[in-house]
Backbone bond lengths (Angstrom), bond angles and torsions (degrees), N, CA, C in turn:
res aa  C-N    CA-C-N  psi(-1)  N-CA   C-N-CA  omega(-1)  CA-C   N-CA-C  phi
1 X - - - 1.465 - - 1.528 109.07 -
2 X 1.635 121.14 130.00 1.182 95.60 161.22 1.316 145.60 -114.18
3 X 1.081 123.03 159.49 1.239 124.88 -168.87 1.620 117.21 -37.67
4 X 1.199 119.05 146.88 1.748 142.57 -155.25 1.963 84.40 -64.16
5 X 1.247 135.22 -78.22 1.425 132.79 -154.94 1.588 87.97 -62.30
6 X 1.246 141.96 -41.12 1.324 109.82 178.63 1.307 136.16 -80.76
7 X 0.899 106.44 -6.78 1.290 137.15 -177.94 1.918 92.73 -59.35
8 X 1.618 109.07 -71.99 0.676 137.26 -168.52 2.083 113.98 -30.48
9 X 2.068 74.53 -57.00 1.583 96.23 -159.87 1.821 87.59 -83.17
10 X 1.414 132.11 23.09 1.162 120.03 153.80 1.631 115.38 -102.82
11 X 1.074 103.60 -8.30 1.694 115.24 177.46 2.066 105.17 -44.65
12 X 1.301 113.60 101.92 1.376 100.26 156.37 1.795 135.38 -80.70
13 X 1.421 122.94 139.46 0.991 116.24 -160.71 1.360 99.29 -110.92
14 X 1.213 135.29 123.53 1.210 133.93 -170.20 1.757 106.81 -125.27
15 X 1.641 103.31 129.57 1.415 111.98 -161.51 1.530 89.46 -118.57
16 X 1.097 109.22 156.42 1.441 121.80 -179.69 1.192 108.62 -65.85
17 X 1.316 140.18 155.31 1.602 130.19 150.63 1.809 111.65 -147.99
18 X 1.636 103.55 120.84 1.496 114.20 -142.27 1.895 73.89 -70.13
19 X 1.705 106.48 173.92 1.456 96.16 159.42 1.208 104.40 -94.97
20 X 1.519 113.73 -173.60 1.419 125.72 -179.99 1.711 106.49 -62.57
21 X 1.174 131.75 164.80 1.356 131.12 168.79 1.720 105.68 -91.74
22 X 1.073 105.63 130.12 1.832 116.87 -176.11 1.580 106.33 -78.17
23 X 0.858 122.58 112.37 1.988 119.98 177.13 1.613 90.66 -94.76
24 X 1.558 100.56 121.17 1.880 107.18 170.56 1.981 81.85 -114.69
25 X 1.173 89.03 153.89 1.318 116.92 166.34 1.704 105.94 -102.54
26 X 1.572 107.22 112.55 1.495 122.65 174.61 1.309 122.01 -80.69
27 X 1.679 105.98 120.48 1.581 101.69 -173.48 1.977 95.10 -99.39
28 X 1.226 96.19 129.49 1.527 101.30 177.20 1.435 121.20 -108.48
29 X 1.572 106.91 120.53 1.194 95.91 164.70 1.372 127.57 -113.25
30 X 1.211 131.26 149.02 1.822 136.16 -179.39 1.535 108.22 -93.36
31 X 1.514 137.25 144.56 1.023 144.08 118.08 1.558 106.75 -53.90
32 X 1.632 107.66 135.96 1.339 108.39 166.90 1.494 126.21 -78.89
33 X 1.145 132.89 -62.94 1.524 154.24 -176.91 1.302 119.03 -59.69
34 X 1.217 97.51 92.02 1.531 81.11 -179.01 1.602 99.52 115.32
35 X 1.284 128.87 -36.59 1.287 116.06 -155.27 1.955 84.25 -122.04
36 X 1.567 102.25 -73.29 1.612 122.82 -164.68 2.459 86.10 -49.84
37 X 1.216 86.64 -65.65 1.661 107.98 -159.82 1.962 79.49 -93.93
38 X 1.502 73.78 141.63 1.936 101.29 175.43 1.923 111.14 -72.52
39 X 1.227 106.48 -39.93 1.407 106.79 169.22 1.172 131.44 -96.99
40 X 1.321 157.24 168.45 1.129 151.20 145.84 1.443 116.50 -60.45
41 X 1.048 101.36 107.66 1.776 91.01 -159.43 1.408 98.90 -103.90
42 X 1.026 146.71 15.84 2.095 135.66 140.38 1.249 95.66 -68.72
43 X 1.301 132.87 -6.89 1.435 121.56 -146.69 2.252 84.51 -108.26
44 X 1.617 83.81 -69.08 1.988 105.57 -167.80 1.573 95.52 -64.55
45 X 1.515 127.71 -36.14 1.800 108.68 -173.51 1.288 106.22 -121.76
46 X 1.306 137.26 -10.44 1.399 132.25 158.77 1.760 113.31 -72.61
47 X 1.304 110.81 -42.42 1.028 111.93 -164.57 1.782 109.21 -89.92
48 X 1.457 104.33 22.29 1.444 112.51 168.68 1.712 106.81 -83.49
49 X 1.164 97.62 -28.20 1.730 102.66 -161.19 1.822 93.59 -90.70
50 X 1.027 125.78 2.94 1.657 123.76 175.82 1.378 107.80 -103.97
51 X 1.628 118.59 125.56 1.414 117.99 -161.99 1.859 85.07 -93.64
52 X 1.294 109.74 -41.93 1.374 118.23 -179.62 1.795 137.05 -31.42
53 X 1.351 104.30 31.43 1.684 95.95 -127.85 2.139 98.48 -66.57
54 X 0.950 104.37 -10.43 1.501 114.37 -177.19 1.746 102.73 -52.86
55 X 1.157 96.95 -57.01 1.696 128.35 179.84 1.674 106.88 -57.60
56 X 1.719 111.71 -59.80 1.791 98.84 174.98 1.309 90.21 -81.62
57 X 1.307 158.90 -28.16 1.355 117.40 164.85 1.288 151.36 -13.40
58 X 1.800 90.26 -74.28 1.371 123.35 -176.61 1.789 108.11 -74.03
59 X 1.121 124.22 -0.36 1.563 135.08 146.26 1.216 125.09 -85.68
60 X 0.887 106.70 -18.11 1.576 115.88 160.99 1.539 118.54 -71.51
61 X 1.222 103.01 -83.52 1.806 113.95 151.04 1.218 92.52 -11.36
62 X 1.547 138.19 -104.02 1.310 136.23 -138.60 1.246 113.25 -66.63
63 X 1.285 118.72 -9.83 1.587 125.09 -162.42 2.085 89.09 -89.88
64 X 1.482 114.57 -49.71 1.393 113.94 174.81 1.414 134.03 -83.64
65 X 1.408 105.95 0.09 1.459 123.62 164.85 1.626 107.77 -93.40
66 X 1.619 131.08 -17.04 1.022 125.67 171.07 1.483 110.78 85.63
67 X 1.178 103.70 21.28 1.507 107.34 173.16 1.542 110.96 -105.42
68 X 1.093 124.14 -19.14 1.507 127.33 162.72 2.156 99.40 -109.02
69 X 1.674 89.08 157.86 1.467 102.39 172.66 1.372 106.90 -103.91
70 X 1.314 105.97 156.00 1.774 122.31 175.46 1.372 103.05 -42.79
71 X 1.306 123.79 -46.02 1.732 117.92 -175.16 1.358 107.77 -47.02
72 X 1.341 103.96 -78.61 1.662 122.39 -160.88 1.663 97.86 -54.95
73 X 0.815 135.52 -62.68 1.448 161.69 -149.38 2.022 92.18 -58.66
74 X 1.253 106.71 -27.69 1.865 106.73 -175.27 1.554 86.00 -103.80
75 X 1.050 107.71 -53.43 1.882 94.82 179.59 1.066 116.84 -56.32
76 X 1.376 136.57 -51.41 1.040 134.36 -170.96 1.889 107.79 -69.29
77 X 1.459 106.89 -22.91 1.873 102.60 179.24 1.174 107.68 -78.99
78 X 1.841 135.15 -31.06 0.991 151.22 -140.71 1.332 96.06 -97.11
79 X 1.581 132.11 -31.53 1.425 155.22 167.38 1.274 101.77 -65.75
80 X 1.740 140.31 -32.99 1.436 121.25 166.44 1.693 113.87 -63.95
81 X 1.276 105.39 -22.30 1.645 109.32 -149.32 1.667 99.11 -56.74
82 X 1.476 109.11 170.17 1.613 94.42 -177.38 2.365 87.64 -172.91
83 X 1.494 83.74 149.33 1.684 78.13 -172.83 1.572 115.04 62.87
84 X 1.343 129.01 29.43 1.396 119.75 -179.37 1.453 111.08 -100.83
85 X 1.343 118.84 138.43 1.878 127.86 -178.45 1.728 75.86 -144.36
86 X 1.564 74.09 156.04 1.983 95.88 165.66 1.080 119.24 -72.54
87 X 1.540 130.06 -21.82 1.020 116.88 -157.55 1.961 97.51 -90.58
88 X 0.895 120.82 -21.22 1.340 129.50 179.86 1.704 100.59 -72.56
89 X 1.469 123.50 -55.50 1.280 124.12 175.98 1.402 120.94 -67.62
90 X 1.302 110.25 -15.59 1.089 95.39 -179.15 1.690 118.51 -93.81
91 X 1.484 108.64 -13.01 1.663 137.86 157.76 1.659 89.31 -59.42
92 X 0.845 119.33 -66.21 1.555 90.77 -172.87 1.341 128.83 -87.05
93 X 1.044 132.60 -15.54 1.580 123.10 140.60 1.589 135.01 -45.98
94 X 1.614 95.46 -6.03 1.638 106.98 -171.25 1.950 102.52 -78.69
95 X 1.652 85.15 -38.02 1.950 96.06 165.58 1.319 116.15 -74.37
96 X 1.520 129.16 -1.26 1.471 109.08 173.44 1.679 114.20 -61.57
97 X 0.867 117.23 175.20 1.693 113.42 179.08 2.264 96.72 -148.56
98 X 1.115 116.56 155.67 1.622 128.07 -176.00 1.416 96.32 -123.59
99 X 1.139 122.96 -178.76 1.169 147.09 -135.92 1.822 87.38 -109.80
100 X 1.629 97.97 111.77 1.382 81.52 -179.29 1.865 136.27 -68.38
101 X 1.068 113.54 6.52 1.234 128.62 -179.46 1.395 115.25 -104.80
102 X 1.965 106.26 -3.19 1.953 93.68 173.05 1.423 113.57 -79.56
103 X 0.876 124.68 -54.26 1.741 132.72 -179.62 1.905 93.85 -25.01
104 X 1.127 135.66 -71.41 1.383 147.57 175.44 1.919 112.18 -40.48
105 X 1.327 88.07 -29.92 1.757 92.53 -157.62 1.965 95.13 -90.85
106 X 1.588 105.71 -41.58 1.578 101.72 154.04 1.555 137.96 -72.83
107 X 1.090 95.33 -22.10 2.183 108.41 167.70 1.843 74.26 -74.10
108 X 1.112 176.52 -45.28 1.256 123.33 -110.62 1.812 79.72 -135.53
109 X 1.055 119.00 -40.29 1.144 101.84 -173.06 1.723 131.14 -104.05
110 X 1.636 105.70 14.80 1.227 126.05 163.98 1.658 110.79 -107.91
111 X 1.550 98.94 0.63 1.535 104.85 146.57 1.718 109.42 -72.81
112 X 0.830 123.22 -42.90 1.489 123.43 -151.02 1.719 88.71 -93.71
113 X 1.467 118.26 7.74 1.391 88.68 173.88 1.801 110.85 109.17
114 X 1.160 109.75 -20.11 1.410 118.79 -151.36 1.416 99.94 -91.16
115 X 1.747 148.00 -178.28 1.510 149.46 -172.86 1.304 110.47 -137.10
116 X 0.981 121.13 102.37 2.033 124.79 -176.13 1.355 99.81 -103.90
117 X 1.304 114.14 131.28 1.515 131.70 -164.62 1.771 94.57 -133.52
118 X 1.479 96.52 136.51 1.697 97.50 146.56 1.194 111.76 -105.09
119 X 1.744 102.89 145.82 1.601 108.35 165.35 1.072 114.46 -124.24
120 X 1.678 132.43 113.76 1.711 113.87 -158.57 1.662 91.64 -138.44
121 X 1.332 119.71 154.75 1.206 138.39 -158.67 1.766 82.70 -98.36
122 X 1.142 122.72 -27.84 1.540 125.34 -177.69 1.294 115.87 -72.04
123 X 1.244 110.20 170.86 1.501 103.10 163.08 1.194 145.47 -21.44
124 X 1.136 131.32 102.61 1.941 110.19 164.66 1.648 112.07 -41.57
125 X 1.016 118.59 -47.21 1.809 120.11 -159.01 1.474 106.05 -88.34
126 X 2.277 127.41 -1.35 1.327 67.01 158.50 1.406 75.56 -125.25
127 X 1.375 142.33 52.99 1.426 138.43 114.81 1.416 115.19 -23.91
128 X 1.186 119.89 -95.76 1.386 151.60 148.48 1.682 103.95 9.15
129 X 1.727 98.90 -78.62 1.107 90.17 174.88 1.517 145.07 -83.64
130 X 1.778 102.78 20.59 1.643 94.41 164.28 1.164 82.53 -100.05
131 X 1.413 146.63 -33.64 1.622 126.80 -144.01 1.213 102.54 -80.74
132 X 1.404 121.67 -16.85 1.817 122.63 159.03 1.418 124.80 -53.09
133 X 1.873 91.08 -47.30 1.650 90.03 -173.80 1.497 121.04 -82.11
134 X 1.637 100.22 -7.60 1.619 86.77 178.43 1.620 107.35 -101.99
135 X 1.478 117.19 20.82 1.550 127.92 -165.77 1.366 119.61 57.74
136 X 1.061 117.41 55.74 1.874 104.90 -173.33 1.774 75.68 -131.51
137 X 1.416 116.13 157.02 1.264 128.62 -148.49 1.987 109.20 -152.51
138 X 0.999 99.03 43.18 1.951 119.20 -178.38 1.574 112.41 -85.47
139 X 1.323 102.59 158.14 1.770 94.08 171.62 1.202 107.01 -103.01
140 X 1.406 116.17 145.87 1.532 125.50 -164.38 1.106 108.72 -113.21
141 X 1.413 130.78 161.45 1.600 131.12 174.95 1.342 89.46 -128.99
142 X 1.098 131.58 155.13 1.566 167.57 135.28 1.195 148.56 -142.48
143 X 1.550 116.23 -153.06 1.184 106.25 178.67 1.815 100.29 -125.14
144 X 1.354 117.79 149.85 1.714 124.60 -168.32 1.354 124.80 -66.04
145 X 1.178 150.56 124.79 1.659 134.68 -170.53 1.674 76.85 -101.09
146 X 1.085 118.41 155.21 1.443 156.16 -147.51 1.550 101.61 -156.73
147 X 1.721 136.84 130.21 1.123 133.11 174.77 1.297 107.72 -161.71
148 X 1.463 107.71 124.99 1.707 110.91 -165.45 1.954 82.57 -114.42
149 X 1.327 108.35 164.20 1.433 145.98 169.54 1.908 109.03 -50.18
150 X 1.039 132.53 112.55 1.493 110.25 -179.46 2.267 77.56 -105.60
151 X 1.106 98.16 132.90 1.150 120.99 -164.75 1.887 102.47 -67.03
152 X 1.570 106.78 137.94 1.980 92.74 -178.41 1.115 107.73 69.40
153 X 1.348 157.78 -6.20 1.420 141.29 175.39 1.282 132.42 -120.19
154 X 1.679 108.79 -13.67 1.695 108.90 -175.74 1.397 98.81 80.99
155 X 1.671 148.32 4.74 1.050 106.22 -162.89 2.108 90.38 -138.73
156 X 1.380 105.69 142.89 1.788 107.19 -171.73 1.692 109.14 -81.39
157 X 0.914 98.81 136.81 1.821 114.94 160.81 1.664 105.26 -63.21
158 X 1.359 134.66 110.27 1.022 118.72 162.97 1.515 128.57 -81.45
159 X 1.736 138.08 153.62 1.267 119.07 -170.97 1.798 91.17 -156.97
160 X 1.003 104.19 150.61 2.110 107.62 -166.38 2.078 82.02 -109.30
161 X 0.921 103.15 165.99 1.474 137.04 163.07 1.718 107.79 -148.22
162 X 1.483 102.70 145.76 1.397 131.55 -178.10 1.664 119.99 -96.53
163 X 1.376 115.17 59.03 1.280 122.88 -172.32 1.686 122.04 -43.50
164 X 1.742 86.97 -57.49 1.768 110.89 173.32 1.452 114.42 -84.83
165 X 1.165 141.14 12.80 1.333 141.28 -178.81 1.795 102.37 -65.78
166 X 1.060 92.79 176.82 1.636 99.23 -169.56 1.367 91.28 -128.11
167 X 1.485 111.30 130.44 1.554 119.82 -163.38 1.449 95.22 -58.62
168 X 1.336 109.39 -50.85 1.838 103.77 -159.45 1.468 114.89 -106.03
169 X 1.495 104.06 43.21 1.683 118.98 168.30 1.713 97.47 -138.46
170 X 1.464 97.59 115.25 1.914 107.90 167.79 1.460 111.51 -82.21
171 X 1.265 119.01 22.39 1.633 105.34 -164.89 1.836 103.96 -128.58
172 X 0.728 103.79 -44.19 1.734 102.65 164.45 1.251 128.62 -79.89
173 X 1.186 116.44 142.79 1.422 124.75 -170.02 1.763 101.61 -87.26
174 X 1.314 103.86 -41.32 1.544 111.06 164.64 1.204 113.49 -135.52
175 X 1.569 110.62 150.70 1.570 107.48 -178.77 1.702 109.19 -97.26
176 X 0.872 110.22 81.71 1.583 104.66 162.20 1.299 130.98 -43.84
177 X 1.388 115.10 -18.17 1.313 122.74 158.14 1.478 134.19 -43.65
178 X 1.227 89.71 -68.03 1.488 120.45 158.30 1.363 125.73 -54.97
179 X 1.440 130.22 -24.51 1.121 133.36 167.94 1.208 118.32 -82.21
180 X 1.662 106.32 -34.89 1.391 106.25 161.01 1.088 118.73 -50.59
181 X 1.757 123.43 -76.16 1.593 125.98 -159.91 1.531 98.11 -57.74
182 X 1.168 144.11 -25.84 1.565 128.53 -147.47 1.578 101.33 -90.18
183 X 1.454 109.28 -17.53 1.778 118.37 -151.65 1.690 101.27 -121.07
184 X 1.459 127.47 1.99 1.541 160.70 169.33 1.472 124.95 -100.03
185 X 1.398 122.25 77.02 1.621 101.16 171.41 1.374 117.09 -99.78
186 X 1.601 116.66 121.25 0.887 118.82 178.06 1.876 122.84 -53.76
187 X 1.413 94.41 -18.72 1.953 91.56 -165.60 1.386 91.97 -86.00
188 X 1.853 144.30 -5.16 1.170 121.75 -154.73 2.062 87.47 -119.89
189 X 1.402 108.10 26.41 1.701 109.98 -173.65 1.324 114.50 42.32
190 X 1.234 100.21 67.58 1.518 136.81 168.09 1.542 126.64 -102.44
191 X 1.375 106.00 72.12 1.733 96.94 176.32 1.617 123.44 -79.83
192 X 1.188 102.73 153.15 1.538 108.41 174.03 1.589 132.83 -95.33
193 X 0.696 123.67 94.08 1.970 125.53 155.60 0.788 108.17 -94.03
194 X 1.599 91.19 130.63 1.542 135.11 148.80 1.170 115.56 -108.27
195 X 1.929 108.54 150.39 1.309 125.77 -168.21 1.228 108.25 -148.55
196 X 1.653 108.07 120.50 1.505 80.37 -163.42 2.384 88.46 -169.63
197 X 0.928 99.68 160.24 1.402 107.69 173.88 1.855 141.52 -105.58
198 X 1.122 98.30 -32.65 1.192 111.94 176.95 1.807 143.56 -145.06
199 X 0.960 121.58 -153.40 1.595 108.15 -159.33 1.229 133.08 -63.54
200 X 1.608 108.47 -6.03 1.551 137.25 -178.77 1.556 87.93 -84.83
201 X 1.157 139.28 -12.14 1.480 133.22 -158.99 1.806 116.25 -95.79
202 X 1.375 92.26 -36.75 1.188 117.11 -167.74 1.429 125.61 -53.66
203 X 1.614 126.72 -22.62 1.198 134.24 140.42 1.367 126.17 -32.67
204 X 1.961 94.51 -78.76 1.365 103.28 179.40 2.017 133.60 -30.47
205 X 1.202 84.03 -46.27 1.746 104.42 -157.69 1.593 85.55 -65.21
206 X 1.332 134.05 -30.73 2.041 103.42 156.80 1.103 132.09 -84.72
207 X 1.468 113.69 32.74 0.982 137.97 173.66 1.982 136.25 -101.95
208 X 1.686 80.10 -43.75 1.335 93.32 -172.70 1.819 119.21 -105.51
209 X 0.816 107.33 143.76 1.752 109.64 -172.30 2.127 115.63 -62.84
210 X 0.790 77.63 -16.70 1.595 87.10 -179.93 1.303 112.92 -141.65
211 X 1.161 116.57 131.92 1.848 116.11 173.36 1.237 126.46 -129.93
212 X 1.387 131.76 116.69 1.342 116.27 175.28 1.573 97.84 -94.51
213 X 1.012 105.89 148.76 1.993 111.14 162.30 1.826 103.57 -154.64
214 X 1.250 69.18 167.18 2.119 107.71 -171.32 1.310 112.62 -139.44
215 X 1.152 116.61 154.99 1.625 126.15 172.33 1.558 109.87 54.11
216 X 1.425 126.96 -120.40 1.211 142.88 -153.78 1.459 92.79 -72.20
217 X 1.410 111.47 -63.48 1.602 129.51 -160.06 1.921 99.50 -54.21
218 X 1.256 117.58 -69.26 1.846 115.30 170.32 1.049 89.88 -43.48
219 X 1.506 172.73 -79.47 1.581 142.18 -78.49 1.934 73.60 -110.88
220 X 1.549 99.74 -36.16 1.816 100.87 -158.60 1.563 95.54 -65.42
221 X 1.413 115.69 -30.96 2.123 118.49 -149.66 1.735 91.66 -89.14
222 X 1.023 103.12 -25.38 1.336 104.11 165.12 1.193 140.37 -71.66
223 X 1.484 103.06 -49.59 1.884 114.62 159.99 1.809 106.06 -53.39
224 X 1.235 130.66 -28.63 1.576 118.72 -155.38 1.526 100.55 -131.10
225 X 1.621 98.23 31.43 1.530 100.82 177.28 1.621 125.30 38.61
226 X 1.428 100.68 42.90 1.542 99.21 -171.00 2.086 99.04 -104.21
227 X 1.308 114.22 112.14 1.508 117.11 175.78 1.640 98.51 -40.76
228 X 1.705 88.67 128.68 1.567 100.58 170.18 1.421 116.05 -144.00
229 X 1.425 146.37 155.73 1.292 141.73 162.00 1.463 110.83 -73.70
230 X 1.098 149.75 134.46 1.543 123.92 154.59 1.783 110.87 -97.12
231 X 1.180 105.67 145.34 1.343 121.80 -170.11 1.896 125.98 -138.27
232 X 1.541 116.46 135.86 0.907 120.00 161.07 1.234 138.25 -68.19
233 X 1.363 105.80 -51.14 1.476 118.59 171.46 1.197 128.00 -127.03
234 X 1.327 134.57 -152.75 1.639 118.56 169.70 1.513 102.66 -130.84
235 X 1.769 111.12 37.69 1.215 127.60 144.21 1.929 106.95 -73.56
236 X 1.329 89.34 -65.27 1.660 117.71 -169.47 2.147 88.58 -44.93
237 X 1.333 125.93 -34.23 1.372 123.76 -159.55 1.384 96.44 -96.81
238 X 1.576 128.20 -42.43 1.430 123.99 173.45 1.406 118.59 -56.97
239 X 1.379 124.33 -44.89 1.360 143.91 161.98 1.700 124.06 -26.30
240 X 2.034 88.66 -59.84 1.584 95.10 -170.72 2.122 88.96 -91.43
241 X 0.837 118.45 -11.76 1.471 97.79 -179.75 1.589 120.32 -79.13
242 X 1.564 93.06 -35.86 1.784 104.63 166.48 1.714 111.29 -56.67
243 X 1.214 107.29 -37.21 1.680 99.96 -175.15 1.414 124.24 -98.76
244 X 1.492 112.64 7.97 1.216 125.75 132.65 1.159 148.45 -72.97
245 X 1.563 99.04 -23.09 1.275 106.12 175.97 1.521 113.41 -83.37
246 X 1.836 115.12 -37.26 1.256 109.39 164.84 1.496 130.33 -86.30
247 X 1.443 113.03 16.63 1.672 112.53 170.02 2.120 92.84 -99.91
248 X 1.283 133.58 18.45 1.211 137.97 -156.95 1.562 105.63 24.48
249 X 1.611 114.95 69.28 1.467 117.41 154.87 1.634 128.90 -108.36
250 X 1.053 111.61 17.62 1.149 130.12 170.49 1.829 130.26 -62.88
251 X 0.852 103.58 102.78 1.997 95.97 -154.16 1.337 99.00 -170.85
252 X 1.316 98.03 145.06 1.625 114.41 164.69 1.664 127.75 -36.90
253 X 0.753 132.06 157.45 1.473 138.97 -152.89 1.995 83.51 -129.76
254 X 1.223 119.37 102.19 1.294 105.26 -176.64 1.650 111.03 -80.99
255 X 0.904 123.16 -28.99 1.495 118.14 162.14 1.352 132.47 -43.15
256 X 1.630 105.91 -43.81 1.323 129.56 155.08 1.649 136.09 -57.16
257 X 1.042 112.77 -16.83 1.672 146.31 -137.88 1.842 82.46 -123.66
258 X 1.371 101.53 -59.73 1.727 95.10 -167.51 1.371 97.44 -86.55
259 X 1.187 145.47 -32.54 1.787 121.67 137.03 1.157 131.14 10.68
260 X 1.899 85.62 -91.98 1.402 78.10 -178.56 1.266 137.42 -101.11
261 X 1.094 112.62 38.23 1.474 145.58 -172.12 2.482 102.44 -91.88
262 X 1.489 77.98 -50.28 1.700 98.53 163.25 1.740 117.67 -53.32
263 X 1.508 95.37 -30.17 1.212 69.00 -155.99 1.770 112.36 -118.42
264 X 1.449 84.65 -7.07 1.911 101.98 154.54 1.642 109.70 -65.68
265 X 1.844 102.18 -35.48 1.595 86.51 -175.89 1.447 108.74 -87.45
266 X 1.603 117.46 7.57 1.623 101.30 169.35 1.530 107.39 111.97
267 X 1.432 99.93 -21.81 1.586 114.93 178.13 1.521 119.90 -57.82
């Protein structure tokens, strides 16, 4: 047996020691339509110039029933259009209006260092051109408006091209996927958010480490058990990202992680 003082001086004392806090740098990406902008705007300023509306309807319909793809589905709406010039479209994009709390939510977190991206299945040009008019200054992904001369009339043929498409996917007009992993490095503690609403989204979100969704996109993260925030605004998203970042919950999504881990290796 041993004696009581050694006993003693074998006693270990064990003190807590917090770990260090991990700083990841958040790469953000936005859906535009719907989420960035209050309307669907191929829908509210493209679909001013279509007298047809039975016709872009029923492309619509098929485009959210999943019976048409994002490609065909803009060509084929862009094919009702009729009487279109910029200067008329671009008058009505001047009435689009965004989410009044994004302008704040990119000042605040490209203060801290962080990268806010749009990724929109819509246009680049009139991306572009609300994020001009309300001064916010991000790089955008989309898809190209194309406009040839209709000869004698003053008025353009509109036509989309697929810049960001993914050679060996026929169904997106852009791959947000891909914009994600390429613009994300995981080895330099780089997490990803996405934010986003609807059926153009639905790729991404096994992709990205954090998700907020709304509307279509939650009803989907929910069916396929994919962790999501749901959100009103991108108050409600500045809010929960700040208090993740200071409860240190900020971290890879490993489900997400072995994604895209698949798909750098080709998998």
């Amino acid at each position: 047996m041993l004696p009581p003082l050694l006993k003693q001086d074998l006693k270990i004392k064990y003190k807590r020691v917090d770990l260090p806090k991990k700083e990841y740098k958040l790469k953000i990406f936005c859906d535009f339509d719907g989420t960035v902008a209050v309307n669907d705007v191929w829908v509210s300023a493209i679909g001013k110039f279509v007298s047809d509306k039975e016709a872009f309807n029923k492309l619509s319909d098929d485009y959210c029933s999943l019976t048409m793809n994002g490609k065909d589905c803009n060509k084929k709406s862009l094919e009702l259009v009729e009487n279109f010039t910029l200067e008329e479209f671009n008058r009505l994009l001047d009435k689009e209006v965004i989410d009044p709390h994004f302008k704040d939510f990119v000042e605040y977190f490209t203060g801290e260092g962080d990268e806010v991206f749009i990724v929109s299945g819509g246009l680049e040009y009139y991306v572009n051109h609300v994020l001009k008019k309300e001064g916010i200054d991000i790089k955008s992904f989309g898809t190209k408006l194309i406009t040839t001369p209709i000869d004698g009339t003053g008025y353009l043929k509109p036509d989309v091209e697929f810049p960001h498409a993914d050679e060996n996917c026929d169904k997106c007009e852009i791959s947000k996927r891909n914009i994600l992993i390429n613009n994300t490095n995981d080895l330099y503690d780089e997490v990803s958010v996405f934010i986003g609403d609807g059926i153009s989204d639905y790729c991404v979100v096994h992709y990205a480490d954090i998700v907020f969704a709304k509307k279509r996109l939650a009803s989907y993260c929910w069916k396929n058990n994919i962790t999501y925030f749901e959100f009103d605004t991108f108050s409600d998203v500045k809010k929960k990202l700040i208090r993740l970042r200071e409860e240190n919950k900020i971290k890879h999504r490993q489900f997400a992680k072995t994604n895209r881990k698949d798909v750098l290796l080709g998998g």
